[in-house]
C-alpha positions in Angstrom: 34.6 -6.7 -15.8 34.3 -3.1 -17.1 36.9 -3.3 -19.8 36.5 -7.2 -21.0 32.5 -5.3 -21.5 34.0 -2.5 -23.6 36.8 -4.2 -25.4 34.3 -6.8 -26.2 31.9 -4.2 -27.7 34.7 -2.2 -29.4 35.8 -5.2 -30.8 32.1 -5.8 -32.2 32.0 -2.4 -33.3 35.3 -2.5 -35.2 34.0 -5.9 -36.9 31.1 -4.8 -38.6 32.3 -1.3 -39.3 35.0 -3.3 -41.6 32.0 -6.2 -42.5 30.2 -3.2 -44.1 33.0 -1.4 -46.1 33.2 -4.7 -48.6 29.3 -4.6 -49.3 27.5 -3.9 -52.8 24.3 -5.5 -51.8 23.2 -1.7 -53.5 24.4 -3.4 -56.7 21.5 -6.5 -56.2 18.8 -7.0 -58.6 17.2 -6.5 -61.8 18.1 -2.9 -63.6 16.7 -1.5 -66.9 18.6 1.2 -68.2 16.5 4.2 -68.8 19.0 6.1 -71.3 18.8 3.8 -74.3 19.2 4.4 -77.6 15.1 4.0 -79.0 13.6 0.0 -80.4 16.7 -1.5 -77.5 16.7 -2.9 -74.2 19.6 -2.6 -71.7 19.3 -4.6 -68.5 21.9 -6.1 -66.1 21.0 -8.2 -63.4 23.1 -8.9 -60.2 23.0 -11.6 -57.1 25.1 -11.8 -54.3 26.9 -15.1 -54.2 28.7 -14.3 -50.9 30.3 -11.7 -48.8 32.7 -12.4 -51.6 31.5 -12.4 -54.5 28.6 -10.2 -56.4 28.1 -12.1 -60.0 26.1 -10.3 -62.9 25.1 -10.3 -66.4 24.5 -7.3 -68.5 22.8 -7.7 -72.2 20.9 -5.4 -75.1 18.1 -6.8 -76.6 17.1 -5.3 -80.1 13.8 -6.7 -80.9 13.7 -9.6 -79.6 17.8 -10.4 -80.8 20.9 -9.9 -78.4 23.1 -7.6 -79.5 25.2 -7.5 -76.5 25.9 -9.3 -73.7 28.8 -10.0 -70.7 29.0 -11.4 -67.3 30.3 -9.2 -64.7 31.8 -9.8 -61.3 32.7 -8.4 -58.4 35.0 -11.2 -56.9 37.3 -10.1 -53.3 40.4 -12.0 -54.1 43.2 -12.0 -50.9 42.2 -8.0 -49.6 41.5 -6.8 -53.0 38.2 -6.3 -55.0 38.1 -6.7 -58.9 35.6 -6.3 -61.3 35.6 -9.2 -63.8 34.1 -8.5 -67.4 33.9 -12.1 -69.4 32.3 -12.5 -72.6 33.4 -9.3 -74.7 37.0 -10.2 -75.2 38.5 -13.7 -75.8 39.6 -13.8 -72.0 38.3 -12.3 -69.1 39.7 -8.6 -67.9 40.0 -7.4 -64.4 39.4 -4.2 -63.4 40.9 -3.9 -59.8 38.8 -1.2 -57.5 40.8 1.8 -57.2 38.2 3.0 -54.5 34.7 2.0 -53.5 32.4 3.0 -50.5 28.6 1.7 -49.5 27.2 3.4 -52.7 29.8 3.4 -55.4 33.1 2.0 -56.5 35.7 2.4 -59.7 37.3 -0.2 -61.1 40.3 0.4 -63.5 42.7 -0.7 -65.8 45.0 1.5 -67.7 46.4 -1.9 -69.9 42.7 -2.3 -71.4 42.1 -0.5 -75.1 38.3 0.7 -73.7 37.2 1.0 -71.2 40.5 1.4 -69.2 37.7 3.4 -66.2 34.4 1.8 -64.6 32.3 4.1 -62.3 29.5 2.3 -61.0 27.2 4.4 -58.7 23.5 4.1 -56.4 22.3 7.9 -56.6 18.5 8.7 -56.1 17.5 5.8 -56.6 18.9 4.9 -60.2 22.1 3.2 -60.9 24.9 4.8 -62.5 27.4 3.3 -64.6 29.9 5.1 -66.8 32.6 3.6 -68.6 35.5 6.1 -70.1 38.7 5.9 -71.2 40.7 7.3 -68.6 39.3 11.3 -67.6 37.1 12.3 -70.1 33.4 12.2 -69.4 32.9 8.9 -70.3 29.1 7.0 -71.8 26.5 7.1 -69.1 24.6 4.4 -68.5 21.5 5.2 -66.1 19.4 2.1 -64.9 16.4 1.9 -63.2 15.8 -0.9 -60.4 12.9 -2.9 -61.9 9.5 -2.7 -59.7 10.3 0.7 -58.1 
């Protein structure tokens, strides 16, 4: 009885050890990004759809015109994560995650003209992003959960 009670509870202990790894709910909700160029707006907003799927839209507003926009993704397809930028190019383009953890994950693609790297991080309470073209510094992008 002794060991079905522990290989029952290392079992549930593996489970949500391995449920936790494939988690943004850190990326969720409504960000303004605090670094932006003066008279513009930068704002992306993401919802969880599933454990499988994060969707989001990113825009600039100048005045009150969109200068920018995409919709981002973060879609688990078979074991692997991707992060899906549509709306920029004429088709959409995958970023696989070359590593993530629960606070940050890069996404890249050596194949893309810029960015080929996408650093996405939660770090005092801001969100990071920084897009580069391989090892260089990159552009910073520092957003700032709305209502906090």
């Amino acid at each position: 009885m002794k060991k079905l009670l522990l290989l029952l509870l290392l079992g549930l202990l593996l489970n949500s050890c391995q449920h936790k790894k494939d988690h943004f709910d850190w990326l969720t909700g409504n960000w303004t990004r605090m670094n932006e160029a003066e008279g513009q707006v930068t704002r992306e907003m993401w919802k969880k759809i599933s454990d499988k799927e994060y969707q989001g839209l990113g825009f600039t507003l100048q005045q009150q015109d969109t200068v920018f926009k995409e919709e981002i993704a973060l879609l688990q397809e078979n074991e692997n994560w991707v992060f899906r930028v549509t709306g920029v190019q004429e088709e959409p383009v995958d970023f696989p995650l070359s590593s993530f953890n629960d606070s940050e994950f890069i996404a890249e693609n050596a194949q893309n003209e810029f960015p080929k790297k996408i650093h996405y991080k939660a770090e005092n309470r801001q969100l990071i992003a920084t897009i580069s073209a391989g090892d260089e510094e990159g552009i910073k992008f520092i957003f700032k959960k709305d209502g906090l």
